[in-house]
MIPA-546242 format. One record per residue (C-alpha): x, y, z; residue in one letter. Coordinates in steps of 0.25 Angstrom, whole numbers, padded with zeros to 4 digits, always signed. Layout:
% residues N
XYZa...
//
This chain:
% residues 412
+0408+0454+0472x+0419+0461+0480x+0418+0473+0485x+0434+0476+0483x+0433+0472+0468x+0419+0475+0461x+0425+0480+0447x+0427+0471+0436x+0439+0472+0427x+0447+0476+0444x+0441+0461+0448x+0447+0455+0434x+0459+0463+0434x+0461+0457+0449x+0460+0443+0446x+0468+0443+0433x+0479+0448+0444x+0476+0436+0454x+0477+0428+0443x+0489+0433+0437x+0494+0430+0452x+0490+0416+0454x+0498+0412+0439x+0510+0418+0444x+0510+0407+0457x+0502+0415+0469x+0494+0408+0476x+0479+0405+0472x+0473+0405+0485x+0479+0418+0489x+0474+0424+0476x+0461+0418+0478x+0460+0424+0490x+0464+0438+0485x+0452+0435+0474x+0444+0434+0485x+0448+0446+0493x+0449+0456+0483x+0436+0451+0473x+0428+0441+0482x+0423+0436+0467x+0426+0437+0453x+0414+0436+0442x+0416+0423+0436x+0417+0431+0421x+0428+0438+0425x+0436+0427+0429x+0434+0423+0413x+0438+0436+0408x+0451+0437+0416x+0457+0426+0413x+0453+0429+0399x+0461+0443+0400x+0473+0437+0405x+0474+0428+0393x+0469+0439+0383x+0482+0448+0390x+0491+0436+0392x+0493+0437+0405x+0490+0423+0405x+0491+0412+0395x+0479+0402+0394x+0488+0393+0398x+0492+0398+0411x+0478+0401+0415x+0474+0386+0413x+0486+0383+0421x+0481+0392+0433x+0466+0388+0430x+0465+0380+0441x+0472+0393+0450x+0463+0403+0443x+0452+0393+0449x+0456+0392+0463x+0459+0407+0462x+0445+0411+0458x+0436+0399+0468x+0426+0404+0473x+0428+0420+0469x+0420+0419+0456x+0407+0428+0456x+0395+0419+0446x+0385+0429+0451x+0376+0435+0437x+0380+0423+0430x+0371+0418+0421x+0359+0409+0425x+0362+0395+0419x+0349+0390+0410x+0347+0374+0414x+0353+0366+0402x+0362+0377+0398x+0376+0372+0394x+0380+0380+0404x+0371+0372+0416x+0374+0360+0408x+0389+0362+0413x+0386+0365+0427x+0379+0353+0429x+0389+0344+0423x+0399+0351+0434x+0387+0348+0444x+0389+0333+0440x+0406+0334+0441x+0403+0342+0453x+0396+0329+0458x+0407+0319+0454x+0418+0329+0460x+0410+0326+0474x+0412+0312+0472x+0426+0313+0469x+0428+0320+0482x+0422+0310+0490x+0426+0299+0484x+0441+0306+0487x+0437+0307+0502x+0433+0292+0501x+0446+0289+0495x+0454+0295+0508x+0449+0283+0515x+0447+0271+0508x+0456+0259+0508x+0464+0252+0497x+0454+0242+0496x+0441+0253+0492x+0451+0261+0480x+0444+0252+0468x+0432+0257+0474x+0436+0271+0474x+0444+0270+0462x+0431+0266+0453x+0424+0277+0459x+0434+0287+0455x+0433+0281+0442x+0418+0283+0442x+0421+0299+0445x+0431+0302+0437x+0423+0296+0424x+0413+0306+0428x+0421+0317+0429x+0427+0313+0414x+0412+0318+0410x+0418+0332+0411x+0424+0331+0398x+0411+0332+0391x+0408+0344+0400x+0421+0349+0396x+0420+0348+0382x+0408+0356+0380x+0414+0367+0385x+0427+0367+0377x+0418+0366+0365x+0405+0372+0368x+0408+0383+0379x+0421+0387+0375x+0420+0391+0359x+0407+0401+0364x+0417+0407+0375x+0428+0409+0366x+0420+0414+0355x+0416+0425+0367x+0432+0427+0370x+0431+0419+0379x+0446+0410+0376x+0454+0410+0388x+0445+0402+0400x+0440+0392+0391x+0453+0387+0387x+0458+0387+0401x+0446+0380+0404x+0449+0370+0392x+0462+0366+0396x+0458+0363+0412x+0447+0354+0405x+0459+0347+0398x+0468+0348+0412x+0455+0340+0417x+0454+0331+0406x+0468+0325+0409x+0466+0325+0423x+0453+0317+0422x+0462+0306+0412x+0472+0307+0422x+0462+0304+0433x+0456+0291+0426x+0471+0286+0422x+0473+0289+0437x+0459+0279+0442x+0462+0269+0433x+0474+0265+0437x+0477+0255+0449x+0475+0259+0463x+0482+0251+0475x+0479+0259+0488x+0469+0270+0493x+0481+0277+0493x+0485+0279+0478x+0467+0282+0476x+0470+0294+0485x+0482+0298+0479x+0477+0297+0465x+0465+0307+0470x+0473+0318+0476x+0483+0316+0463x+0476+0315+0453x+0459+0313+0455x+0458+0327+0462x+0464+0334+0453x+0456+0330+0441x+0443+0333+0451x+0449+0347+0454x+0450+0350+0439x+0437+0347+0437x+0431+0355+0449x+0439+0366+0445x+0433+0366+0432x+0419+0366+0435x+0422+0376+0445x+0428+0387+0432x+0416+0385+0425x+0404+0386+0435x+0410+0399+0440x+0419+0406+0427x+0415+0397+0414x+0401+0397+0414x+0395+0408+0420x+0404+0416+0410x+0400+0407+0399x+0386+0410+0402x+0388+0426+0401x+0398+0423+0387x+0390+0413+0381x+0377+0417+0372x+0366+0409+0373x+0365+0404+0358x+0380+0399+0363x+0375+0392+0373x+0366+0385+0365x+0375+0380+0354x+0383+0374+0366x+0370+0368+0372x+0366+0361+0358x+0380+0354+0358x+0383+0352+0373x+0376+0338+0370x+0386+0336+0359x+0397+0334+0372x+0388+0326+0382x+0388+0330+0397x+0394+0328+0409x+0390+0320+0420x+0374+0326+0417x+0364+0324+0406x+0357+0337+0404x+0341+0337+0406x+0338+0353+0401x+0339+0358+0387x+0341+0375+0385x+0338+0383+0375x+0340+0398+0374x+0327+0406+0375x+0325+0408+0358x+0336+0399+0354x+0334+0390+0343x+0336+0376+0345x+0347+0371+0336x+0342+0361+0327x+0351+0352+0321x+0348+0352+0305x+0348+0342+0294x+0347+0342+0278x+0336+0331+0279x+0326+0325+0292x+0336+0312+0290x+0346+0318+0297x+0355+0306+0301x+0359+0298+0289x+0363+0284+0291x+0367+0273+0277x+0355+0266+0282x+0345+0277+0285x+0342+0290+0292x+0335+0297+0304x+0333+0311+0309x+0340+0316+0322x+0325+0313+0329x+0323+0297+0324x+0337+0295+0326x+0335+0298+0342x+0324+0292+0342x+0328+0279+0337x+0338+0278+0347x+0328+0281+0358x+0321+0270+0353x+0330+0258+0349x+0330+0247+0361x+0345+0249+0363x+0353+0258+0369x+0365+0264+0361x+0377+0271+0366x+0389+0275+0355x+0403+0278+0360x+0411+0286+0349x+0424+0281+0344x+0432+0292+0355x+0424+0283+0366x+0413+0295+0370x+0399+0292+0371x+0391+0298+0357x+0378+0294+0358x+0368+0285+0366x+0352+0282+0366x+0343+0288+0374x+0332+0277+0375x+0324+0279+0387x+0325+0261+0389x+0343+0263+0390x+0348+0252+0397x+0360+0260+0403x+0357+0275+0405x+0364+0285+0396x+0363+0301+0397x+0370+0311+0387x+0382+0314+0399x+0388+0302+0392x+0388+0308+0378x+0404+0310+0375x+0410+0304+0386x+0419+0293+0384x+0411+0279+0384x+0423+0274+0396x+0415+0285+0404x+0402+0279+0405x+0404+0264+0411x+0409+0263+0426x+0424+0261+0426x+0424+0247+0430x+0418+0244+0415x+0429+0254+0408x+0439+0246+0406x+0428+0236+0396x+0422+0249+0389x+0438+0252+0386x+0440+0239+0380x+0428+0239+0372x+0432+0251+0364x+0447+0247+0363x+0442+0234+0356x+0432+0243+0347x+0440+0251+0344x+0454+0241+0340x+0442+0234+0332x+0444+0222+0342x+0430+0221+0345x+0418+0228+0338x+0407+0224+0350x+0404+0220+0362x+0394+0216+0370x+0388+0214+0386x+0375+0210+0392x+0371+0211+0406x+0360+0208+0417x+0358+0224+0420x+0347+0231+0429x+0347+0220+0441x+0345+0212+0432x+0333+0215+0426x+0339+0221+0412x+0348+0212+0402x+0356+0221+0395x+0366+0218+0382x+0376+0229+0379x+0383+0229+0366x+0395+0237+0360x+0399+0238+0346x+0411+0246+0339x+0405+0255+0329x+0414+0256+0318x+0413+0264+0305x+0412+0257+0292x+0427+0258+0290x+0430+0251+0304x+0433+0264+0312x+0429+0264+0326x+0417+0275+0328x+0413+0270+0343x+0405+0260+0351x+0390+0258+0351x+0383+0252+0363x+0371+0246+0362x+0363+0242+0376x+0351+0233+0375x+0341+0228+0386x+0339+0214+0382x+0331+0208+0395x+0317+0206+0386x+0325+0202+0374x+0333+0189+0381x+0318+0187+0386x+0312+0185+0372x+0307+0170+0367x+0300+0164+0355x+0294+0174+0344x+0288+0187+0344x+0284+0187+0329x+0270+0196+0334x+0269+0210+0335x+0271+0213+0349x+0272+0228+0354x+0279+0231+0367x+0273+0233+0379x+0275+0249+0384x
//
């Protein structure tokens, strides 16, 4: 900590004037390097609690502080103390989040060197490269899930602790980041002539976006969550933990399970053991799983908005599926060169065109014959609820001849 500077509320009272500063159009890196001069670094909870002054005093509107985030940001990079924050429990929501911007972190690598590429390609390599931005940039639409829970799992705990101001700052760069995203896609679907418009369209639009995003992850490593972690209790932590699976993941399927030392595992209860109740039956929660870990198919469900619901777990899948997929748009989860059928196949479910339809392939070097079928699943009054898709390994079945009329078990 600085030796010029050691006193709390003297640090705080410093920076709200730097920042008070920099919203009345000084410039950030001279600011910065004041910061740096005069405090070396600022505890990240302190960081949180001055911008929360300023809008408590109306100093500054939540507005303006989300419109000098970005400032604010490049103002505080690399000045921001995380030392005493709190260790980080494996499987905490909390290390659940850093691991997802482990996993952006990786694809914003791959961004940057595909951009480096790009500086010296030809015309002729752009569809090349323009499918590989593709490839990236549905992986960094995963972040929406990430985003999600922490507009509606973290952010009701904070503001319950008073905590108002950041979170609504931080919600409104999530939707700045949504739009550049859409933006972005917009931008990489549309036809490219010359390496030179590809170039172009990364400086313009494509690093923006990236920028965004590696902003983002970098407010809530070094300000968000380490001062969630001191706000948060853990009985809080774990109502958020218990639906974080609710949302699906980003880019990461989770392997450790927490639990709080002495807290009770919520358990989810029901008036009788038949828990679900179908017109032509019933199963608790536990024969309901493991019928679908059983059945010989696999089964995926896309809800009507398009987001992956629900999928089987059966350890024989013919395509692998983990839960990182759960809520995100089905378009997401095929390569872009097959996007263009998966849109045509719900726009004709969905206009009550078609009601199914169906593929087989030769799969596995051919060693696998694979038939894929998708059906509309509509209510009993005709209104489009989704898609179900249903994946079978049928090699032994084309295979069969003559009778089996004997009992015959399989052979493990």
């Amino acid at each position: 900590m600085s030796e010029l500077i050691d006193n709390s509320s003297q640090r705080k009272e410093l920076l709200k004037h730097l920042l008070l500063r920099l919203h009345e159009g000084e410039n950030a890196e001279v600011l910065r390097q004041q910061l740096i001069n005069a405090l070396q670094q600022i505890p990240y909870n302190e960081v949180v609690e001055v911008e929360q002054e300023l809008i408590n005093s109306n100093a500054l509107t939540e507005e303006e502080i989300l419109d000098f985030c970005d400032l604010h940001t490049a103002v505080l990079d690399g000045s921001i103390d995380l030392q005493g924050a709190a260790p980080i429990p494996a499987g905490h929501p909390v290390d659940t989040f850093r691991k997802e911007n482990i996993a952006l972190k990786k694809e914003i690598d791959s961004y940057h060197t595909v951009k480096e590429q790009i500086g010296q390609i030809s015309d002729s390599q752009v569809p090349g490269y323009v499918m590989q931005l593709r490839t990236l940039f549905n992986n960094f639409s995963d972040v929406e899930k990430h985003y999600l829970r922490k507009e509606y799992l973290l952010f009701p705990f904070l503001e319950k602790h008073l905590i108002t101001g950041p979170p609504k700052v931080m919600w409104g760069k999530h939707d700045e980041t949504r739009a550049l995203l859409k933006n972005a896609h917009e931008a990489l679907t549309a036809p490219l002539k010359s390496a030179e418009e590809l170039r172009s369209l990364a400086e313009l639009v494509l690093d923006h976006t990236v920028e965004m995003l590696e902003g983002m992850i970098m407010k809530e490593e070094e300000i968000l969550l380490p001062m969630a972690m001191d706000t948060l209790t853990e009985e809080e932590w774990y109502k958020i933990y218990n639906e974080t699976g609710e949302f699906g993941y980003c880019l990461i399927d989770p392997e450790e399970e927490w639990k709080p030392a002495g807290m009770q595992a919520e358990k989810k209860e029901y008036v009788t053991a038949n828990a679900i109740r179908l017109s032509s039956g019933a199963f608790d929660l536990g024969e309901l799983e493991a019928l679908f870990l059983h059945l010989p198919i696999d089964i995926t469900f896309v809800d009507k908005n398009d987001k992956v619901r629900f999928f089987s777990h059966s350890p024989n899948r013919v395509f692998e599926r983990n839960r990182a997929i759960l809520g995100r748009d089905v378009r997401m989860c095929h390569p872009p060169g097959s996007v263009h059928i998966v849109e045509q196949i719900l726009n004709d479910f969905k206009s009550g065109k078609e009601n199914k339809a169906v593929f087989w392939m030769s799969s596995f070097m051919k060693t696998r014959f694979v038939y894929i079928e998708y059906t509309a699943v509509r209510s009993n009054e005709g209104e489009y609820l989704g898609v179900v898709e249903v994946t079978q390994d049928i090699t032994r079945l084309r295979q069969l001849e003559g009778d089996q009329r004997l009992l015959s078990y399989e052979q493990k």
